[in-house]
C-alpha positions as CSV (number, residue, x, y, z in Angstrom):
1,X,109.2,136.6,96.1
2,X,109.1,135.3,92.6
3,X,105.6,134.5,91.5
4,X,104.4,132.3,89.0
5,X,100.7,131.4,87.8
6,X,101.4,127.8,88.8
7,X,103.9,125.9,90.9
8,X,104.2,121.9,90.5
9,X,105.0,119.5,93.0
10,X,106.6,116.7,91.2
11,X,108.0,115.7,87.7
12,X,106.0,112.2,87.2
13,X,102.9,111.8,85.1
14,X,100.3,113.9,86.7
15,X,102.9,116.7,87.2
16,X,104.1,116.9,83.5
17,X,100.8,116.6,82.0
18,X,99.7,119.8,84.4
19,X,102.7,121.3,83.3
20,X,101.5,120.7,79.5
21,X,97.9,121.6,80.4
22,X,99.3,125.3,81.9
23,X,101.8,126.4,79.4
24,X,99.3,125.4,76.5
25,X,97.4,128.0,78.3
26,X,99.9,130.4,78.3
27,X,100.2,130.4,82.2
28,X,103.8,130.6,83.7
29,X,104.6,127.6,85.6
30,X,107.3,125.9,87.4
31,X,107.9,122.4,88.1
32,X,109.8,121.7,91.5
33,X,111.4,118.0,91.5
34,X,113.4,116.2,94.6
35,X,115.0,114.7,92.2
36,X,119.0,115.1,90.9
37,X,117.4,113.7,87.3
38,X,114.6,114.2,85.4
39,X,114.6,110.6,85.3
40,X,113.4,110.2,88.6
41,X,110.0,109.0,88.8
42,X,107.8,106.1,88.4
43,X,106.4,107.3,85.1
44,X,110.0,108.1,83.4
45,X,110.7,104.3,83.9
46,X,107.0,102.3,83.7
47,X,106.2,100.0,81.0
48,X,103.0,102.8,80.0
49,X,99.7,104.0,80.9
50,X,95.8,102.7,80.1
51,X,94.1,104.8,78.1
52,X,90.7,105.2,76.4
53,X,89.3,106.1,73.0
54,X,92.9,106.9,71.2
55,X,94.4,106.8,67.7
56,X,96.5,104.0,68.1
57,X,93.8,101.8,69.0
58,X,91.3,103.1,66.3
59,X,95.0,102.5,63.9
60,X,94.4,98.7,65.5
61,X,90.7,98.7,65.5
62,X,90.5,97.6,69.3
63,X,89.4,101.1,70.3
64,X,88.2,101.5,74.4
65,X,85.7,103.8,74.6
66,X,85.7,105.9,77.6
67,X,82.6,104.3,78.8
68,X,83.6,100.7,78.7
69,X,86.9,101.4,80.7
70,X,85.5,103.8,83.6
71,X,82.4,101.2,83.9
72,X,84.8,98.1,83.7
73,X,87.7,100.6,87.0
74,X,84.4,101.8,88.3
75,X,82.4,98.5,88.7
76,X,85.7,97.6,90.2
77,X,86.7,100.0,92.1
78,X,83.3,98.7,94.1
79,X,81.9,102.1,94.6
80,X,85.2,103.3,96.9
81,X,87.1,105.6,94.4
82,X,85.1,109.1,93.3
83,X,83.3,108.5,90.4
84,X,83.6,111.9,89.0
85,X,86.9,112.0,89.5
86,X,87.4,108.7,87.6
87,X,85.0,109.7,84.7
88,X,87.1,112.9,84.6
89,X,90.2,111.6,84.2
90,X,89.4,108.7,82.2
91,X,88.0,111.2,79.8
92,X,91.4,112.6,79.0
93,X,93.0,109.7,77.3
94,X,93.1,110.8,74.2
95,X,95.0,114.3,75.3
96,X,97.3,112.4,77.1
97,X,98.3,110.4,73.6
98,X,98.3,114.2,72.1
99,X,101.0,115.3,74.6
100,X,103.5,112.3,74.3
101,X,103.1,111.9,70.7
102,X,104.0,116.0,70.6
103,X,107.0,115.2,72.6
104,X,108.0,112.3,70.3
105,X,107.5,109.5,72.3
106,X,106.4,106.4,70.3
107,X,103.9,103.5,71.9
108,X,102.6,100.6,71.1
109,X,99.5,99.4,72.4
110,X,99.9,96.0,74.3
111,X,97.8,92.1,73.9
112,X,95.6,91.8,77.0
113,X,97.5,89.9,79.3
114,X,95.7,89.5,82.3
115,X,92.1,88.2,80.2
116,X,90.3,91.5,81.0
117,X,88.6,91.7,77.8
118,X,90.1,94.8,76.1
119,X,94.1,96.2,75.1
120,X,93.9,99.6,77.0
121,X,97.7,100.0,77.7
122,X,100.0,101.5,75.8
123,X,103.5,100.2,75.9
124,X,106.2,103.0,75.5
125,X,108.9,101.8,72.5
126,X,111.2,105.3,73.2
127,X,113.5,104.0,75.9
128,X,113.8,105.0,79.6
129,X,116.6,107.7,79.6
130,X,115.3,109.5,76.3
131,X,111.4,109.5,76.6
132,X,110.8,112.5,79.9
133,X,114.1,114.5,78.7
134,X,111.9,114.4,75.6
135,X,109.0,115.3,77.9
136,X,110.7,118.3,79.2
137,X,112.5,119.3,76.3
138,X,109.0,119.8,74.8
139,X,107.7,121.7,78.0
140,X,110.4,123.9,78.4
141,X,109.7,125.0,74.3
142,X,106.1,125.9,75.7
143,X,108.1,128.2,78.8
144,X,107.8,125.8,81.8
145,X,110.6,126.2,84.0
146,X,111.9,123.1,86.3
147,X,113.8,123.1,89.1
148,X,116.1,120.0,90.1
149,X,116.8,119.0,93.1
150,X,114.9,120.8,95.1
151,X,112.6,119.8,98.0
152,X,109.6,121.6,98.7
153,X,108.3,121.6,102.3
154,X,105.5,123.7,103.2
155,X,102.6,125.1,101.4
156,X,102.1,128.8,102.2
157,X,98.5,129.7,102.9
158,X,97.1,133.5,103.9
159,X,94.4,134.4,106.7
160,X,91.4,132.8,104.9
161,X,93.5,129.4,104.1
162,X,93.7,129.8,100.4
163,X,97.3,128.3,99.2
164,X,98.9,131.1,98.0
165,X,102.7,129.5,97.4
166,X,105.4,126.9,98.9
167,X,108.5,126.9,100.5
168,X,111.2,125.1,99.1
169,X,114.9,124.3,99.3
170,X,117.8,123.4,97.0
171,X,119.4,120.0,97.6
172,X,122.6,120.3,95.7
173,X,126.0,119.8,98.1
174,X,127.1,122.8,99.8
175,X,123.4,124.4,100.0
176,X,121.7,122.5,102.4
177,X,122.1,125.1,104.9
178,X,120.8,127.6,103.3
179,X,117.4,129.0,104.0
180,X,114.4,127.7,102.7
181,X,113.0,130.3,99.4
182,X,109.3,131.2,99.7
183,X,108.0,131.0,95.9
184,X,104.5,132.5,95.3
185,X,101.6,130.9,92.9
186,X,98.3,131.1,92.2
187,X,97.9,127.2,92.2
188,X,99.6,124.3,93.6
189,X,99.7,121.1,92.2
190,X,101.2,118.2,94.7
191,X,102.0,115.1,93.0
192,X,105.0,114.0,94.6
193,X,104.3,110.0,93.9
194,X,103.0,108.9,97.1
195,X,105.0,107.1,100.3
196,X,106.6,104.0,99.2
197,X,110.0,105.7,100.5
198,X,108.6,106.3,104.0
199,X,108.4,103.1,106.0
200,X,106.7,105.1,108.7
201,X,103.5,105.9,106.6
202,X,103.7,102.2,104.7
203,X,103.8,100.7,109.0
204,X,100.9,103.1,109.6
205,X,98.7,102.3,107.0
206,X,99.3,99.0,106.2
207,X,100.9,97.4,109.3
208,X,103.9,96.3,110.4
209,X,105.1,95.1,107.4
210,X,108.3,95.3,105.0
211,X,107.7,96.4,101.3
212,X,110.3,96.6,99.0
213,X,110.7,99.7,96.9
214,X,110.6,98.6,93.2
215,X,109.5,102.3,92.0
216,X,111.1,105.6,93.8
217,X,112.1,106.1,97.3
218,X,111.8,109.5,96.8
219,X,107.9,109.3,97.1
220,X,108.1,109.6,100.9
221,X,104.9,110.9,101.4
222,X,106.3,114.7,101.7
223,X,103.7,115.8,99.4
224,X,100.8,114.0,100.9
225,X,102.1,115.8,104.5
226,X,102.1,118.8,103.4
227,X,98.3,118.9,102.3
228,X,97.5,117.6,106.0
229,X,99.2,120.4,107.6
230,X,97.3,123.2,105.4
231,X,93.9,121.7,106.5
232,X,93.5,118.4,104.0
233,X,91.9,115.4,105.1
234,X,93.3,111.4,103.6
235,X,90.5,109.7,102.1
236,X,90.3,106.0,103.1
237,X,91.6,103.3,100.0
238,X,95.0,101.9,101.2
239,X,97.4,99.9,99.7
240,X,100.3,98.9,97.5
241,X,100.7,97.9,93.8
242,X,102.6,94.5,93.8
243,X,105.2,92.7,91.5
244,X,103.8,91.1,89.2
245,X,107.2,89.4,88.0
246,X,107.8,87.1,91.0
247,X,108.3,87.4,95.1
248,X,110.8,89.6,96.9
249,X,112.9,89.2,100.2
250,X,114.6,91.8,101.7
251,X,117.5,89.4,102.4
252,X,118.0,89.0,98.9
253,X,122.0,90.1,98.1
254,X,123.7,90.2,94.6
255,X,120.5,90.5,92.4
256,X,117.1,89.0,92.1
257,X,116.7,84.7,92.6
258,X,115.3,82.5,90.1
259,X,113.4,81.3,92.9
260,X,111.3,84.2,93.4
261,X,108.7,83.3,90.6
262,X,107.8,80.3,92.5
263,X,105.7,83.2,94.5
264,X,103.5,83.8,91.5
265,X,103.4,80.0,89.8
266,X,100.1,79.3,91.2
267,X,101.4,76.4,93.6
268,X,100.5,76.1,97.3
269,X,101.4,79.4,99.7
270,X,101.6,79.1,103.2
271,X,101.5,81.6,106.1
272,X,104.1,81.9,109.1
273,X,101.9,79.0,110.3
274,X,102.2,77.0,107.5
275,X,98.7,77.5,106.9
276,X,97.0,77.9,103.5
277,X,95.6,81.3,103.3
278,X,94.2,82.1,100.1
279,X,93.9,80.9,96.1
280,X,97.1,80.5,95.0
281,X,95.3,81.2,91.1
282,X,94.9,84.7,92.0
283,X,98.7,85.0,92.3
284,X,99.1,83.3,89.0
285,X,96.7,85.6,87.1
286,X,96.3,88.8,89.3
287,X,99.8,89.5,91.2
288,X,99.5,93.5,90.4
289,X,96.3,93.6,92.3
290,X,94.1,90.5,94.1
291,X,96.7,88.5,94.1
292,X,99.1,90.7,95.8
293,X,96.0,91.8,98.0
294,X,96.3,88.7,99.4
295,X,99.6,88.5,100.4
296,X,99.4,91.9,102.0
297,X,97.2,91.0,104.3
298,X,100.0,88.4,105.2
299,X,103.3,90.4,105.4
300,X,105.3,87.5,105.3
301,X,104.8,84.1,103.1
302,X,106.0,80.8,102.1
303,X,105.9,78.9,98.7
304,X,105.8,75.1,99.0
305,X,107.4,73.1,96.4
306,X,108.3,69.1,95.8
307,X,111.2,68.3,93.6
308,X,108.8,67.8,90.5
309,X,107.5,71.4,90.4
310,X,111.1,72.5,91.6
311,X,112.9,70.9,88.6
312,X,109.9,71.5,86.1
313,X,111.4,74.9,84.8
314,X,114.8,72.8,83.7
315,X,112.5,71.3,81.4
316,X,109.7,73.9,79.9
317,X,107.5,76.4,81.1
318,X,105.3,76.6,84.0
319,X,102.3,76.4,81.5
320,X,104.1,72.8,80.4
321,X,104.0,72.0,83.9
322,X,100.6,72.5,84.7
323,X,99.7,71.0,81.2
324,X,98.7,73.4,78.6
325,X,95.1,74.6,80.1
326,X,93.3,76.2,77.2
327,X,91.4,78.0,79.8
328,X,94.1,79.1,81.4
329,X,94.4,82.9,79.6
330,X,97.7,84.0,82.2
331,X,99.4,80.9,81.7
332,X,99.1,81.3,77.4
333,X,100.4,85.0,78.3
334,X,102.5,85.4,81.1
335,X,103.6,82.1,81.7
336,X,104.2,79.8,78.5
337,X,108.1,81.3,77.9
338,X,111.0,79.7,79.8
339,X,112.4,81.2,83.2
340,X,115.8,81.7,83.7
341,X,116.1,78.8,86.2
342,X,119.5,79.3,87.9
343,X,120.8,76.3,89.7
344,X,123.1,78.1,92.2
345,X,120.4,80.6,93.2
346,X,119.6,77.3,95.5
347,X,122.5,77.5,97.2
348,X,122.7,81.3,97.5
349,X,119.0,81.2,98.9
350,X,119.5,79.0,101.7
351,X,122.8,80.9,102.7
352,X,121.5,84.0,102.7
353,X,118.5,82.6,105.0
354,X,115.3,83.1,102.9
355,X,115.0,79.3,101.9
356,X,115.2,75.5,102.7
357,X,115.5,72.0,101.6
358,X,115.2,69.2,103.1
359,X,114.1,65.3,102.7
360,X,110.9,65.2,104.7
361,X,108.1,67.7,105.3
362,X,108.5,67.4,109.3
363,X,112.6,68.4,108.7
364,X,111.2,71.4,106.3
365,X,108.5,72.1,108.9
366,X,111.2,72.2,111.6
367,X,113.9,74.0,110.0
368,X,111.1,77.0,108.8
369,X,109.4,77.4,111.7
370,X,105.8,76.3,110.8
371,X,104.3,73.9,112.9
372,X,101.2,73.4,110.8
373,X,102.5,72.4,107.4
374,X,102.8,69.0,107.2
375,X,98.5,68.8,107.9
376,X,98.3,71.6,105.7
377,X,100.1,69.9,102.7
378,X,98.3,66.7,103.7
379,X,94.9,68.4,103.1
380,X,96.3,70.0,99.9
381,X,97.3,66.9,98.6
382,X,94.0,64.8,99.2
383,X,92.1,67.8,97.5
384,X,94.4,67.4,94.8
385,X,93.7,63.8,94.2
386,X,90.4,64.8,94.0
387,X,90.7,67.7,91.6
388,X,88.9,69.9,94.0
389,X,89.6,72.8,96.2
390,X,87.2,72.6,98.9
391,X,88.8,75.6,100.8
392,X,89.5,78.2,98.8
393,X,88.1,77.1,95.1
394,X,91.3,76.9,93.3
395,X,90.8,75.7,89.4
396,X,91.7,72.1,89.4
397,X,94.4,71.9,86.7
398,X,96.3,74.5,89.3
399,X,95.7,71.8,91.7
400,X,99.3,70.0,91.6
401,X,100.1,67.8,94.6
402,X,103.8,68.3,96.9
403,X,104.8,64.8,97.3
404,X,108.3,63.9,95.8
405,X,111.3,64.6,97.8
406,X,113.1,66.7,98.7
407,X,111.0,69.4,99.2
408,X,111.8,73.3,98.9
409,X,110.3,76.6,100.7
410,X,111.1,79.9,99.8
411,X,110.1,83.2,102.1
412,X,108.6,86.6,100.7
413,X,108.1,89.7,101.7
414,X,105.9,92.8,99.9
415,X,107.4,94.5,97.0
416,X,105.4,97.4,95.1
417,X,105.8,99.8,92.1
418,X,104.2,102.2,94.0
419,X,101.8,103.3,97.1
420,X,97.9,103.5,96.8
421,X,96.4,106.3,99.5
422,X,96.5,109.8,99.7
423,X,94.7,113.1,99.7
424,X,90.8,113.3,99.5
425,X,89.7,115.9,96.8
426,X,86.6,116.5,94.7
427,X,86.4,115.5,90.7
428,X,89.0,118.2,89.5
429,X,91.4,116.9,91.8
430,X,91.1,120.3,94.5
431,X,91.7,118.9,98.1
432,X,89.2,119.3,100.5
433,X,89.3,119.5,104.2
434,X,87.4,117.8,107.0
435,X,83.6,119.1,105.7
436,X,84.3,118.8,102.6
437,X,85.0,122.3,101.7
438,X,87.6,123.2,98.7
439,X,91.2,124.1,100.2
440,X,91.3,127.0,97.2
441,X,94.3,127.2,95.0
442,X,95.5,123.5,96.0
443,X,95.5,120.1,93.6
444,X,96.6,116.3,94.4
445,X,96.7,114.1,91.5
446,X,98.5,111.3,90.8
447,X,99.5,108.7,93.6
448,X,99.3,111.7,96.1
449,X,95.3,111.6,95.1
450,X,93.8,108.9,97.0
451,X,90.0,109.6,95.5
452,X,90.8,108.1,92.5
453,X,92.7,104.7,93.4
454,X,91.2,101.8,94.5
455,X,92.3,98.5,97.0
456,X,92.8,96.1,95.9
457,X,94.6,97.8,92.6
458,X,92.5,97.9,89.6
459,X,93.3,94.6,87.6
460,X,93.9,96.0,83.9
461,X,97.4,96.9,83.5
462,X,99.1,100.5,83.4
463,X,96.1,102.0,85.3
464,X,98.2,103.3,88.0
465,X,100.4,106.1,85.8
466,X,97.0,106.0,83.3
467,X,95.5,107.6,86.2
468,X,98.4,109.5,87.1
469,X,99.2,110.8,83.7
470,X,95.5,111.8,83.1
471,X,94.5,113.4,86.4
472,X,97.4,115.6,85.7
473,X,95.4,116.7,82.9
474,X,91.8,117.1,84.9
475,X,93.9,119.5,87.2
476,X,95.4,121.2,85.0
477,X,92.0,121.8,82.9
478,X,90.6,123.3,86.7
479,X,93.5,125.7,87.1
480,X,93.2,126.9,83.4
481,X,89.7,127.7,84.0
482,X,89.0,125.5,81.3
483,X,86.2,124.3,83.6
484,X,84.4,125.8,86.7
C-alpha cells in the first residue's frame, strides 16, 4: 500500500492551499481530484477570494485588518458559524496572497460593490485556464503529487477509528472496472466542494426544490458522505450561494435570456400565488446572499413587469429607470451600465414556457396560474402612489408602479455558485463526531466544512473561496504540527 504523510480530497482552494501548507513542510502529499482537468473546481474559475490584512491593500491604502473582517462575517454570521474557526482562517489571508503570488497569479483588489464598507476581495487578473495549472505547476516544484481523475470513496479507519488512509479509483475509460486501490496517510484532508451536483442532498436539505448548477457538478457531496460513514456528524447552517447576475429557469435552451435580470431589478416578485413575499431591494443589492435567501425559501418565483419598466433597458440603465438615487450604492455599482436587452429573447421565453404577455392583468393572472395577482399588484400600486411600503419596507424610489400595458412575467428557479452545509469540526478544521470528540487524522475545509459558513451567505463578496482558500491553510497548519 503506498503511503504518504498526507492525502487530499479535492483540487479547489482549501485543497491546494493544504497541499502548499504540507510540502512547505516537507511532508509528502498527494492530491486526489474527480476531475479529468485541473481546471475543475469552483476556485480555478471564481472571480477571487476576501482577504484580510494583505500587501495589495496596504499598496492601495484600504488595508482590512483581520479584526474588522472576522467581527464584520462574525457579527453576521449571527453567532451560527464557529468562531474559532472563523478567527482562524481569517487569520491566514495574508499567506494565502503569499502562495498565489509564488505561483504567479496576479490580483487586483476590487471597489466595494455591495456598500459593505471595506474592498476585501481580490479579483484574479491571470485568466481561468492559466492561473491553477500555475497553481500546480508550483506545487508539484515543492514534490506534491496529483492524481486526475480519480474518485475517492471511502476513508479507511483502524480499530480505534483513527483515519489511517482512503480508497480510491481511477476514472479514465477502460478502468472503471478495476478494483478500488487502498492508499495509506497519516492525514486526510476532504474538500471535495460540497453537494450542488447531488439533487438528492440539495431536496434533503433544502426542499423540494430545483437549483441550477452554476459552479461544478462534481461537488456531489461524496466527500461530505464519506466523513458520515467514518463517525462524523453535519453541523446545522444550510444553504446555497445565489446568482448575483440575474434569475435562472431550468427551461432555459440556447443560452441565458436578457430577461433573467428582471429577477434582480428591484421591481415587484411574486410567489406561485401571485403573492408578494419579500423586499424586492434585497434582490437589488444582496442577490449572493439575503436576497437570494429569500427566494429560496420560495423555490419557484415570478417577476411582474408593465411595458414601462419592460422597455426601460432599450433606453438606459436600470439606475436611469429608477432615477439616479444617490443613496442608492448597488444601483451606482451594479446597476448603472446598460444590459444587453435582446428583443427576441421575448419570443424565445414565452415558447419555451418560462414567460407571458398579455393586455390585462386578469389574462396574465390566468395564463400563469396565480390567482392572487391582480389584488396583489393593486395593493402594490396604491403603496406606490404613496411612496410607502407598508408590507415589507421597501425604499420608496424602488417603489415603481405596474400599470401600462401589456404586462410581462417571467418564472425563476434557484441557481448557485456553490452549496453551504457540511461537516461539523473544531477550529483547525478536524471533524468531530456526535460528542464532540476529534475523529483523529481527518480534516473538512472548504465547502465540505459546514462550521465555518453561514445562512444566509455572508454579504461581502468572494467570502465563499476566501474561506475556502484559507481554511485550507488552518488545516494544513494542524497537520504540520505547526499548532497543537
Amino acid at each position: 500500500m503506498k503511503k504518504y504523510d498526507v492525502i487530499i480530497v479535492g483540487s479547489g482552494a482549501a485543497g491546494m492551499m493544504a497541499a502548499w501548507k504540507a510540502a512547505k513542510a516537507g511532508l509528502t502529499c498527494l492530491v486526489v481530484e474527480k476531475g479529468k482537468s485541473i481546471v475543475s473546481s469552483n476556485a480555478a474559475r471564481c472571480g477571487g477570494p476576501a482577504l484580510a490584512d494583505t500587501r495589495l491593500q496596504e499598496t492601495e491604502q484600504a488595508t482590512v485588518t483581520v479584526e474588522r473582517l472576522y467581527s464584520y462575517m462574525y457579527e453576521y454570521s449571527r453567532g451560527t458559524v464557529h468562531a474559532g474557526l472563523l478567527r482562524n482562517a481569517i487569520d491566514k489571508g495574508r499567506e494565502v496572497e503569499t502562495a498565489l503570488q509564488e505561483a504567479g497569479i496576479e490580483m487586483t483588489l476590487m471597489e466595494d460593490t455591495y456598500g459593505v464598507g471595506f474592498r476585501a476581495r481580490h479579483f484574479f487578473r491571470t485568466p481561468v485556464q492559466q492561473r491553477w495549472q500555475m497553481l500546480q505547476d508550483l506545487l508539484e516544484s515543492l514534490g506534491v503529487t496529483f492524481c486526475l481523475h480519480t474518485e475517492a470513496k471511502r476513508l479507511l479507519q483502524d480499530a480505534n477509528g483513527t483515519i489511517r488512509g482512503v480508497a480510491v479509483r481511477n476514472l479514465a475509460e477502460g478502468r472503471e472496472e478495476e478494483p478500488e486501490e487502498e492508499l495509506a496517510a497519516d492525514s486526510i484532508l476532504i474538500a471535495t466542494g460540497g453537494y450542488l451536483g447531488s439533487e438528492e442532498m440539495i431536496r434533503e436539505h433544502l426542499g423540494d426544490i430545483h437549483v441550477g448548477a452554476l459552479g461544478s457538478r462534481l461537488s456531489d457531496g461524496a466527500g461530505i458522505r464519506m466523513v458520515l460513514e467514518a463517525g462524523g456528524i453535519l453541523d446545522r447552517n444550510w444553504g446555497i450561494c445565489t446568482n448575483e447576475f440575474g434569475g435562472y429557469h431550468s427551461k432555459m435552451k440556447k443560452g441565458m435570456s436578457s430577461n433573467m435580470y428582471f429577477a434582480i431589478g428591484g421591481g415587484l416578485l411574486v410567489d406561485r400565488n401571485g403573492r408578494r413575499f419579500m423586499n424586492e431591494q434585497r434582490m437589488s443589492d444582496k442577490p449572493l446572499s439575503l436576497g437570494g435567501e429569500s427566494t429560496v425559501r420560495e423555490g419557484h418565483y415570478y417577476a411582474v413587469l408593465d411595458d414601462e419598466y419592460y422597455h426601460a433597458l432599450d433606453r438606459g440603465t436600470l439606475y436611469d429607470y429608477y432615477g439616479r438615487p444617490e443613496a442608492w450604492h448597488a444601483g451606482r455599482t451594479v446597476h448603472d451600465c446598460p444590459q444587453n436587452h435582446r428583443a427576441e429573447d421575448l419570443e424565445k421565453d414565452i415558447e419555451q414556457g418560462y414567460a407571458a404577455k398579455a393586455d390585462t392583468l386578469a389574462e396574465l393572472a390566468k395564463k400563469c396560474g396565480l390567482p392572487r395577482l391582480e389584488e396583489t399588484v393593486a395593493e402594490y400600486n396604491a403603496m406606490c402612489d404613496r411612496g410607502y411600503d407598508g408590507r415589507f419596507g421597501k425604499t420608496a424610489y424602488l417603489m415603481k408602479p405596474v400599470r401600462k400595458a401589456p404586462f410581462y412575467l417571467f418564472a425563476y428557479e434557484q441557481s448557485a455558485w456553490c452549496t453551504i452545509g457540511g461537516v461539523k469540526t473544531d477550529e483547525y478544521c478536524r471533524a468531530l463526531t456526535p460528542s464532540g470528540q476529534v475523529i483523529a487524522g481527518l480534516y473538512v475545509a472548504g465547502m465540505d466544512n459546514g462550521s465555518c459558513y453561514c445562512v444566509p451567505y455572508y454579504d461581502n463578496e468572494g467570502a465563499a473561496v476566501g474561506i475556502a482558500f484559507t481554511t485550507g491553510l488552518v488545516a494544513g497548519e494542524h497537520i504540520t504540527g505547526g499548532v497543537s
